[in-house]
C-alpha positions in Angstrom: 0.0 0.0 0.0 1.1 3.4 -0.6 2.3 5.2 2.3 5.7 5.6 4.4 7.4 2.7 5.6 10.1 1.6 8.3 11.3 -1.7 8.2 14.0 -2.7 11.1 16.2 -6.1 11.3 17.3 -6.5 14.3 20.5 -9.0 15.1 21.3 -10.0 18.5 23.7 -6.9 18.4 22.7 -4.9 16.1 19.9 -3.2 14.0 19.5 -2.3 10.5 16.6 0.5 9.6 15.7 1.1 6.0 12.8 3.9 5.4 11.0 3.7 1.8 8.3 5.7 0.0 6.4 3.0 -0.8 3.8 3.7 -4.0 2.1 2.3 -7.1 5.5 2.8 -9.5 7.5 0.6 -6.6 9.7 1.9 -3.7 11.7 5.0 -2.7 14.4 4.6 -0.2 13.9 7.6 1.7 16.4 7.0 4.5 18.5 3.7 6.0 21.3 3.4 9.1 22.8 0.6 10.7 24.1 0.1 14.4 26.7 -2.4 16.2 25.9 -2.5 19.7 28.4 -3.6 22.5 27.6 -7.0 24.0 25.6 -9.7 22.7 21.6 -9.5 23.4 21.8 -5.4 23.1 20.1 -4.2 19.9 18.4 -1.9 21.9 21.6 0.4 21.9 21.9 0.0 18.4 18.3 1.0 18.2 19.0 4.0 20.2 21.8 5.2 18.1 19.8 4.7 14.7 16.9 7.1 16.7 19.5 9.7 17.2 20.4 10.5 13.6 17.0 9.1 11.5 13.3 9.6 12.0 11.8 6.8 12.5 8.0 8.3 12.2 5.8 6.0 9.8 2.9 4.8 8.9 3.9 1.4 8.9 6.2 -1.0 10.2 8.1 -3.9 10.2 10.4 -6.1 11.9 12.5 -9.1 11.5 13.9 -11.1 14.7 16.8 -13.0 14.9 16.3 -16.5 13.1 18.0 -18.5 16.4 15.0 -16.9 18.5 12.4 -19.3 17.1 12.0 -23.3 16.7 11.2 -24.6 13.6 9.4 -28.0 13.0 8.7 -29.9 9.9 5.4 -31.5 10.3 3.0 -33.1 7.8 -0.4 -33.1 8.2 -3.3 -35.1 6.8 -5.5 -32.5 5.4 -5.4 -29.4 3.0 -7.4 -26.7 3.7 -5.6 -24.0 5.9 -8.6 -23.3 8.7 -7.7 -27.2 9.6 -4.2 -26.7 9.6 -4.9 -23.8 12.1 -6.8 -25.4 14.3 -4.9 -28.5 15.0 -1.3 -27.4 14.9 -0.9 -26.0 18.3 -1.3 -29.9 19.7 0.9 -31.0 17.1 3.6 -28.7 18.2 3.1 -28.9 21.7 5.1 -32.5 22.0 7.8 -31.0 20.2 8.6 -27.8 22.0 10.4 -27.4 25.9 7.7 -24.9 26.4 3.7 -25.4 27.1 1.9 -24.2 24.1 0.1 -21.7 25.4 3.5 -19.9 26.0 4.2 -19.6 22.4 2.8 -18.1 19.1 2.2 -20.8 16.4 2.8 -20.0 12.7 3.3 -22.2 9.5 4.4 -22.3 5.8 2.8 -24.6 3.4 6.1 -26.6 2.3 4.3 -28.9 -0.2 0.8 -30.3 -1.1 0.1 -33.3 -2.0 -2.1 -36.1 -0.7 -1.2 -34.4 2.6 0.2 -31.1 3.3 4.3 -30.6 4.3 4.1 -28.1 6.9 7.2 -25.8 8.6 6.0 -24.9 11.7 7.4 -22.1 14.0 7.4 -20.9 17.1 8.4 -18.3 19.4 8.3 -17.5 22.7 5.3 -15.0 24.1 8.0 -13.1 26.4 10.0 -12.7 23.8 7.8 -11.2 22.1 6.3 -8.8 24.5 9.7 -7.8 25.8 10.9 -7.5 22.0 7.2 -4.7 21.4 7.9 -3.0 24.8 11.3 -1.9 23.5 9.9 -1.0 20.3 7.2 1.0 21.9 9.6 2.9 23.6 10.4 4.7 20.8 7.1 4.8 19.3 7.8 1.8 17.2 4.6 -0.5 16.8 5.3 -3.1 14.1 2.7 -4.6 11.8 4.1 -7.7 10.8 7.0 -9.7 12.8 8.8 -11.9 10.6 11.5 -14.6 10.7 15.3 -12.9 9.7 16.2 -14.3 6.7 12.6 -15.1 5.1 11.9 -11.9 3.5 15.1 -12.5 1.5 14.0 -15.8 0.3 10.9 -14.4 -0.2 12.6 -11.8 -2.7 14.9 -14.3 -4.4 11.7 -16.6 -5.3 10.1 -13.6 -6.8 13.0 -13.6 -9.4 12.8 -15.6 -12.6 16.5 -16.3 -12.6 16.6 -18.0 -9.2 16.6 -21.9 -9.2 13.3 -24.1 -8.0 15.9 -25.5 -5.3 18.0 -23.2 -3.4 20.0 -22.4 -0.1 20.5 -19.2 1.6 23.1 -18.4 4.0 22.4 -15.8 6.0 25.9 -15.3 8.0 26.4 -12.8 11.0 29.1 -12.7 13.8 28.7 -15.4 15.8 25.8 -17.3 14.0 24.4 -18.5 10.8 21.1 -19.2 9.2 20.2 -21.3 6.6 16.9 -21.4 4.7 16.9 -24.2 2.1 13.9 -24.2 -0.4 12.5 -26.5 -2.9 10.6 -26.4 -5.7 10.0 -22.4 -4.9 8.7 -22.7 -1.1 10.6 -22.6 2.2 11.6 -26.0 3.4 14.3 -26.1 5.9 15.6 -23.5 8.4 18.4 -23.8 11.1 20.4 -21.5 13.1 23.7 -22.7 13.2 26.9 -21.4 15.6 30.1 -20.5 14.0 33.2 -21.9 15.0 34.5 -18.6 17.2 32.6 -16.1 18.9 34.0 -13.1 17.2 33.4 -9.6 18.0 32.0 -7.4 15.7 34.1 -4.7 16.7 37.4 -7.1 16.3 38.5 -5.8 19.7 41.0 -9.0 20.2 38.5 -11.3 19.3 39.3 -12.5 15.7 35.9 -10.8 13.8 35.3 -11.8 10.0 36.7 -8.1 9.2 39.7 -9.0 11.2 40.0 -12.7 10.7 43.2 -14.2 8.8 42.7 -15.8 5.9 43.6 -19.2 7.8 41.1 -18.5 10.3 38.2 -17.4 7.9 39.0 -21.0 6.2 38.9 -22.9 9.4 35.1 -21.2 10.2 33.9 -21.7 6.8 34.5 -25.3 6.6 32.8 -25.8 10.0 29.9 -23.9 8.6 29.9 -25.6 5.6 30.2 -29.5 7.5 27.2 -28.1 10.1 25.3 -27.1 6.8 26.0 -30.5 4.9 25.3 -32.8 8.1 21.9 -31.0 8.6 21.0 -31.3 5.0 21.7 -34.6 5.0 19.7 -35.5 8.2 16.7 -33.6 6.3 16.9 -35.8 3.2 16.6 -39.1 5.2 13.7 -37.5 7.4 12.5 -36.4 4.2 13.5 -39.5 1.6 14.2 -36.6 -0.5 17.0 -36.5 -2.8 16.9 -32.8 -3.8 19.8 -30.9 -3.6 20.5 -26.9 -3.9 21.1 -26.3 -7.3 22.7 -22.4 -6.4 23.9 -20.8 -2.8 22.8 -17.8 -1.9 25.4 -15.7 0.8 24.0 -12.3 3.0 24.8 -11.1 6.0 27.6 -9.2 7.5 30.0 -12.4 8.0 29.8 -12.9 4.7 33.0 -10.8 3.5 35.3 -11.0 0.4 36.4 -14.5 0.5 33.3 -16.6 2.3 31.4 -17.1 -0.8 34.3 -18.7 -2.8 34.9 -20.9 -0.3 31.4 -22.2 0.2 31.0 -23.0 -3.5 34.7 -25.1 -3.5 33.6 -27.2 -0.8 30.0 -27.9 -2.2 31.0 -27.2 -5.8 27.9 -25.0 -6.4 27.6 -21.3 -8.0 27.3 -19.0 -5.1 26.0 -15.8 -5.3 25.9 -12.7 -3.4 22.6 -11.0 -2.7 22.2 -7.4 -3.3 18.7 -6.3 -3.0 19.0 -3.1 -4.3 19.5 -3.8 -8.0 15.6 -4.5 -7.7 14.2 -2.4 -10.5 11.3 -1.6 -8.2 14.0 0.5 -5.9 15.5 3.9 -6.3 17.2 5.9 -3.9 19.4 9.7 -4.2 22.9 9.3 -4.8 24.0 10.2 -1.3 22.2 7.3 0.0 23.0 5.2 -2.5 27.1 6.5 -1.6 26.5 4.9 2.2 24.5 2.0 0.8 26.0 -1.3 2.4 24.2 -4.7 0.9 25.6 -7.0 3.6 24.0 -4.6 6.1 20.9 -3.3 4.5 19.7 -6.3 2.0 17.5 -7.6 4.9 15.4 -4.5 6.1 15.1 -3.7 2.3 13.6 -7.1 1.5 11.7 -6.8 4.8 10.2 -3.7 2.3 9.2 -5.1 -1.1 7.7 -8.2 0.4 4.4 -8.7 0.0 1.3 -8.6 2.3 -0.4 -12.0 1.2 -0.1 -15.1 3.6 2.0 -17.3 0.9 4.8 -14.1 1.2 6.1 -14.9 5.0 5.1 -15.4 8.3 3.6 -12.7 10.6 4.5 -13.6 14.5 1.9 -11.1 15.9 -1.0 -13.1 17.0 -3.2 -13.7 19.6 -2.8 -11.0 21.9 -0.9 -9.0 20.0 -2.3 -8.7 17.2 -1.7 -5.2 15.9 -3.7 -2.6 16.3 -2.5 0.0 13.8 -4.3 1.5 10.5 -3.8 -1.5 8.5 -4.6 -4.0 10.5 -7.7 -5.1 13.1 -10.4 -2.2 12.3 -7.9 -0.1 10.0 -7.1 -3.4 8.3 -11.1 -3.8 7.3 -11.5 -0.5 6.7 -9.5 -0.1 4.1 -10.8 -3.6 2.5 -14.7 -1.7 2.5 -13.1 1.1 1.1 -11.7 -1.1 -1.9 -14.9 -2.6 -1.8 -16.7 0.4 -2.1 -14.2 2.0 -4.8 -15.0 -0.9 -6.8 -18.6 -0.8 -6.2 -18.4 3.3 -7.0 -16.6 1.9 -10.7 -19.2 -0.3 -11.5 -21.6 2.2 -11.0 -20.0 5.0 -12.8 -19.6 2.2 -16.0 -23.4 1.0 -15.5 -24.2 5.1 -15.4 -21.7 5.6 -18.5 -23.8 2.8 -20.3 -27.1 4.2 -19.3 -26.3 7.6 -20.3 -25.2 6.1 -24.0 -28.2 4.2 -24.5 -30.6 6.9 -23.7 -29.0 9.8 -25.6 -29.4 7.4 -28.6 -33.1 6.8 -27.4 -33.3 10.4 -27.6 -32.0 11.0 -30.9 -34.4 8.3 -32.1 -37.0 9.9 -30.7 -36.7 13.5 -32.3 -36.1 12.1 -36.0 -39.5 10.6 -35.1 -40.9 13.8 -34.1 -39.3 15.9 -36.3 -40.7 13.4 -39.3 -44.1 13.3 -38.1 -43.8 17.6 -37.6 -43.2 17.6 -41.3 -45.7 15.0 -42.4 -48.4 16.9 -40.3 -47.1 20.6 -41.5 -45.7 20.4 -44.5 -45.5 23.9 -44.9 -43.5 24.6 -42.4 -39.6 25.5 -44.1 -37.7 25.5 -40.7 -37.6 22.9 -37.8 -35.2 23.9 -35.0 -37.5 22.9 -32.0 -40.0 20.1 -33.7 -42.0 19.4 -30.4 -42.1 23.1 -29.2 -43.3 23.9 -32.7 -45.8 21.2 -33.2 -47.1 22.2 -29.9 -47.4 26.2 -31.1 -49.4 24.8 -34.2 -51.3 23.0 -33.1 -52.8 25.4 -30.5 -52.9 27.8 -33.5 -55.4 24.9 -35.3 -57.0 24.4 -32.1 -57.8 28.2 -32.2 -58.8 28.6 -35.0 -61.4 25.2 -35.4 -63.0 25.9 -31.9 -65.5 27.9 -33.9 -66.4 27.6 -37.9 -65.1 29.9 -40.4 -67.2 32.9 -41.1 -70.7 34.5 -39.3 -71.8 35.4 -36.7 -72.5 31.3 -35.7 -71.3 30.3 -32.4 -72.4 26.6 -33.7 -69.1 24.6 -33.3 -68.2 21.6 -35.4 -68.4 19.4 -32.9 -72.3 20.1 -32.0 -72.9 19.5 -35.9 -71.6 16.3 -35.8 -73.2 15.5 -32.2 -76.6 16.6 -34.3 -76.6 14.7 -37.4 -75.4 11.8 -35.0 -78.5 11.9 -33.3 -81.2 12.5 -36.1 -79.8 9.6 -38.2 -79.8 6.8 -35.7 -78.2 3.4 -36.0 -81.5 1.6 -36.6 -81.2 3.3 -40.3 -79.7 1.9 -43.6 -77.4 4.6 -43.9 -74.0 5.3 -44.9 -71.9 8.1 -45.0 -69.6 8.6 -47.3 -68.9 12.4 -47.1 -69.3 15.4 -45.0 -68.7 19.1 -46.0 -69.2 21.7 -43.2 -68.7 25.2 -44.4 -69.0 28.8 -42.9 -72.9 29.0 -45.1 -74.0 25.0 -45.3 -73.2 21.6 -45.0 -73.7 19.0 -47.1 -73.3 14.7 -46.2 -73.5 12.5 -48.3 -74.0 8.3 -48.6 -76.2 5.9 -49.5 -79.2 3.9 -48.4 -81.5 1.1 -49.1 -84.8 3.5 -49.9 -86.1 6.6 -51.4 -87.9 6.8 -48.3 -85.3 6.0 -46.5 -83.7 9.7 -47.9 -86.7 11.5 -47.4 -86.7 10.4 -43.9 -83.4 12.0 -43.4 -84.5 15.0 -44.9 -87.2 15.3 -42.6 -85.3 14.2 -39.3 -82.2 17.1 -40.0 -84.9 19.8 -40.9 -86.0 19.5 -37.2 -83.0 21.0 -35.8 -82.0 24.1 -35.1 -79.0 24.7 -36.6 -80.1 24.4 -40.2 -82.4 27.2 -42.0 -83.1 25.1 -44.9 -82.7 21.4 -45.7 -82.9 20.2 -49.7 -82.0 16.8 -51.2 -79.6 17.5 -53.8 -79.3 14.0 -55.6 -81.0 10.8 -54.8 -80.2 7.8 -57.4 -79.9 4.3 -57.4 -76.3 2.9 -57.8 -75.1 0.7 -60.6 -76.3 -3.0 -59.0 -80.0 -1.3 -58.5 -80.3 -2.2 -54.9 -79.0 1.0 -53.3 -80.1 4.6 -53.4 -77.4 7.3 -53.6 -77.4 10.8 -51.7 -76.6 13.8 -51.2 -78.1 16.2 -48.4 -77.5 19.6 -48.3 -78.4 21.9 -45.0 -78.4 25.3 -45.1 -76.9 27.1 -41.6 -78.4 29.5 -39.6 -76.7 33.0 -38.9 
């Protein structure tokens, strides 16, 4: 998510801080420090020396533990679906650990599904923990995720098309080393192993790797590399596996000119030194990129591009501490209602979009229509700008001028003509009417009917009202066939 990010990786004595811009076109590195701390078990200090000289204000943030802090299990279980795995892991893991369960926090990767599921199961101590986010606090530090050291950099290597299905990473610091072997792109194995010494970081008499000779930095290689070849062997017979590494990966601050080429003699493997930041997603200004150490920053900076989904890593903060900041808990489903809603808000601009098209073309329909039926009604008209306006001015312009007939004084309308002839000819009568001629003088109808008498009966019946001075048959004949008389009535009006 977009937003300011610190991600720390704390060693037993010392810390790493990395401080990215984190947005839709990938990461910024906005700031980054690293500490070494006197005495072993002291990141605090180193903590509190990165504080004096970095803002460490965020909106979210991260952390990574030591690796030698948790115990790690592999475990299979005889069902797939993650909910299960959930539920019954605890109980599996409680035979296997020197502590009661409820002590610890329980988290798992998916190593490999198949009939059943390969599980690595971890766990960590609850004091740890809550003495671990009490320092944190202290400097207003509250993490969203707590991960594993070492797992966000697998995490990044796997992401990368040019890193083998089967892997090892050496993750090598002072006085320990971690390797996280993976197979067939998921985390398999993870141990925290010793090195030979217990070198100083500072190489204050103690033989550190930045002080070592070249004798003694062979003599602790090889006993890391015997450690890292018996435990991979004990894995493959637990395992009946015979998978091997097919490409070593080296970080850490032990790992110094010289380690790497060692490890790949005695396993006769390419090895390769990480260096996050040639991630195409990262930029940072020339004078950071000037102070930039990979061997020191490569894990905090991983910590930052890793992703939020549950297949990415592990996240150590549950139970009772689940986090409580703006992207997680409440915050956390806030912001999926607010994707929700964004979505919904799309949809119903598209559905509006789609509306609005059809009925703009329904509208455009609809005034050719008018328009044509304007012009068939007034033909004279030479103009149409507003066809429905117009018709409308028209037609109270006919209206006006048909309320009362053409010419007199007559206030007879046309519509009580027609009423009257309606009612003197009734339905019982052998007439039709073929034609009816109302002018401002007389009217005249005309049809036909089965009698003579029929007509004269006509006559009679329209020179009865009112509204006609005179009455005269015009014409009265019989029709071709013989059997029907033709008319023609003509009624003179009253003034």
């Amino acid at each position: 998510m977009p937003g300011k990010l610190l991600c720390l990786d704390i060693d037993h004595d010392s810390v790493s801080a990395v401080q990215v811009q984190s947005g839709l076109k990938g990461y910024r590195v906005l700031s980054c420090a690293h500490a070494v701390a006197e005495g072993e078990g002291s990141w605090e200090a180193a903590l509190q020396d990165i504080s004096r000289g970095m803002d460490l204000a965020s909106d979210i943030y991260r952390v990574t533990i030591p690796a030698d802090q948790a115990s790690y299990r592999n475990l299979q279980m005889p069902f797939r679906e993650v909910k299960k795995i959930k539920q019954t892991l605890p109980f599996e893991v409680e035979s296997m650990i020197p502590f009661p369960v409820d002590e610890v926090v329980v988290d798992f990767l998916v190593t490999d599904r198949a009939e059943q599921s390969e599980i690595l199961a971890v766990s960590l101590r609850k004091d740890y923990i809550k003495e671990s986010l009490g320092r944190l606090k202290a400097y207003g530090i509250e993490p969203d995720l707590l991960e594993i050291r070492g797992f966000p950099l697998v995490s990044w290597l796997l992401k990368r098309q040019a890193t083998p299905g089967d892997g090892l990473l050496l993750d090598i610091g002072f006085r320990r080393a971690t390797m996280v072997f993976f197979l067939r792109r998921r985390i398999s194995l993870v141990r925290s192993l010793p090195l030979k010494s217990d070198p100083s970081p500072r190489g204050d008499g103690d033989s550190g790797p930045d002080t070592a000779t070249p004798k003694q930095l062979a003599s602790r290689m090889e006993f890391l590399c015997r450690d890292i070849q018996n435990t991979m062997h004990a894995f493959k017979c637990a395992n009946k596996s015979a998978s091997n590494p097919r490409k070593i990966f080296v970080a850490g601050d032990g790992a110094i000119p010289g380690a790497g080429e060692m490890i790949g003699r005695f396993f006769d493997l390419p090895v390769e030194q990480i260096n996050v930041r040639r991630d195409k997603r990262v930029t940072m200004d020339k004078k950071i990129a000037e102070a930039w150490n990979p061997l020191s920053m490569d894990h905090a900076l991983a910590l930052a591009l890793r992703e939020e989904r549950r297949e990415a890593g592990l996240n150590l903060l549950k139970d009772e501490f689940e986090t409580k900041g703006p992207y997680s808990g409440l915050g956390r489903g806030i912001r999926k209602v607010s994707l929700a809603l964004a979505l919904v808000a799309c949809f119903l601009m598209a559905d509006l979009g789609v509306d609005y098209h059809l009925m703009k073309k329904r509208h455009e329909v609809l005034e050719e229509k008018i328009t044509e039926v304007y012009r068939e009604t007034f033909p004279e008209a030479s103009r149409v700008v507003d066809p429905l306006k117009q018709m409308k001015i028209a037609l109270n312009e006919v209206k006006g001028s048909s309320v009362l007939l053409p010419g007199g004084d007559s206030e007879a309308k046309v519509i009580d003509i027609l009423r009257d002839i309606s009612l003197r000819i009734p339905k019982s009568m052998d007439v039709h009417l073929t034609t009816m001629v109302i002018n401002p003088e007389n009217a005249r109808v005309s049809g036909e009917t089965d009698t003579f008498n029929t007509v004269d009966t006509i006559k009679g019946r329209l020179e009865s009202s009112p509204l006609y001075k005179e009455v005269v048959i015009s014409s009265a004949n019989l029709d071709r066939s013989g059997k029907r008389v033709q008319f023609e009535v003509k009624m003179e009006r009253k003034k």
